[in-house]
C-alpha atoms as one frame of an Amber mdcrd trajectory, in Angstrom:
protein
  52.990 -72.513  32.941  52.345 -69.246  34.972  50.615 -68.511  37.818  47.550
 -66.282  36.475  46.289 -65.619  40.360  48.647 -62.780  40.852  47.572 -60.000
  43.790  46.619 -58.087  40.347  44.668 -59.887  38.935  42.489 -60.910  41.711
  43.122 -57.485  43.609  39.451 -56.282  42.786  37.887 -59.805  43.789  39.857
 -59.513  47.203  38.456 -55.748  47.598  34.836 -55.884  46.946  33.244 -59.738
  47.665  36.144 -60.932  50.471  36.364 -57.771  52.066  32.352 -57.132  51.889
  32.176 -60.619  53.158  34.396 -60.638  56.061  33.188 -57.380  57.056  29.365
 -58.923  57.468  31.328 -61.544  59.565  32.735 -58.904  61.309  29.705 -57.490
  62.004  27.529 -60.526  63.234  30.901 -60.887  66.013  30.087 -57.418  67.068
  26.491 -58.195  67.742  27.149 -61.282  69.403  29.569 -59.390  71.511  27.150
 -56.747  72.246  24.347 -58.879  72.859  26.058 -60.416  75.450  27.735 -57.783
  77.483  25.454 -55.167  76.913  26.078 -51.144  76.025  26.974 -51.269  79.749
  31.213 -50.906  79.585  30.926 -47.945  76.568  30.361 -44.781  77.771  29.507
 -43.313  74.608  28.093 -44.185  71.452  30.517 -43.198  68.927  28.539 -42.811
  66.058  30.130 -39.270  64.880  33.124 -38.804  63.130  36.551 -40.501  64.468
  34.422 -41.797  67.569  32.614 -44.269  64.549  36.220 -46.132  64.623  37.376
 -46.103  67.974  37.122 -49.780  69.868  36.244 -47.999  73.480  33.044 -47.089
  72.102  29.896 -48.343  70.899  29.922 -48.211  67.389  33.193 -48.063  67.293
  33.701 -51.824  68.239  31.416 -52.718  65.940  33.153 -50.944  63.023  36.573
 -51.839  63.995  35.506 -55.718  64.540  33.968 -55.109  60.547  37.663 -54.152
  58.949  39.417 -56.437  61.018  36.870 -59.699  59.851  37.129 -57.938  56.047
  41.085 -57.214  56.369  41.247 -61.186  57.654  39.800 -63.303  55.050  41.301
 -61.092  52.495  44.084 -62.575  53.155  42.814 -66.026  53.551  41.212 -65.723
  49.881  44.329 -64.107  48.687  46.371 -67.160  49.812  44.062 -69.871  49.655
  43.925 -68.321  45.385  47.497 -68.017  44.849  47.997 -71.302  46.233  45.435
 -72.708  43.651  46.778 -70.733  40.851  50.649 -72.605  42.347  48.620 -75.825
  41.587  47.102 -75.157  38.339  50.371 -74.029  37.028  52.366 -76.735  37.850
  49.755 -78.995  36.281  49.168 -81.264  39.433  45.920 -82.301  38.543  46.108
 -85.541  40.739  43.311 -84.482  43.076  43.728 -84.947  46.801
């Protein structure tokens, strides 16, 4: 048999619900982070334009911490599924 879990076939469930879901991780680090040290090492904000991605700022932390959780368990989805489609399609259906 054939792996079916190729990168396109599953491309669009790594993009939308592991992505979306490691970004919310992502995002609950980055308000951990800033509820314990504060707004006091940013200097600015960084809510407009480029400044909304940049790590020295405010916002910026937060949003880069987002793609970096999302971009993460991507690719623990996309391996832990192409390792299960390995599996199915070698038939080992021995369990543990």
């Amino acid at each position: 048999m054939e792996n079916k879990l190729t990168l396109g076939r599953i491309f669009f469930a790594l993009l939308i619900p592991a992505f979306t879901v490691g970004m919310g991780n992502g995002s609950v680090f980055g308000a951990a982070v800033m509820c314990a040290v504060g707004r006091g090492p940013f200097e600015s904000w960084g809510g407009w334009g480029a400044e909304a991605y940049d790590p020295a700022t405010f916002s910026g932390f937060v949003d880069s911490m987002m793609l970096a959780f999302g971009l993460a368990f991507s690719v623990i989805v996309y391996l832990g599924m192409s390792r299960h489609g390995a599996l199915e399609a070698k038939g080992d259906n021995t369990g543990w």
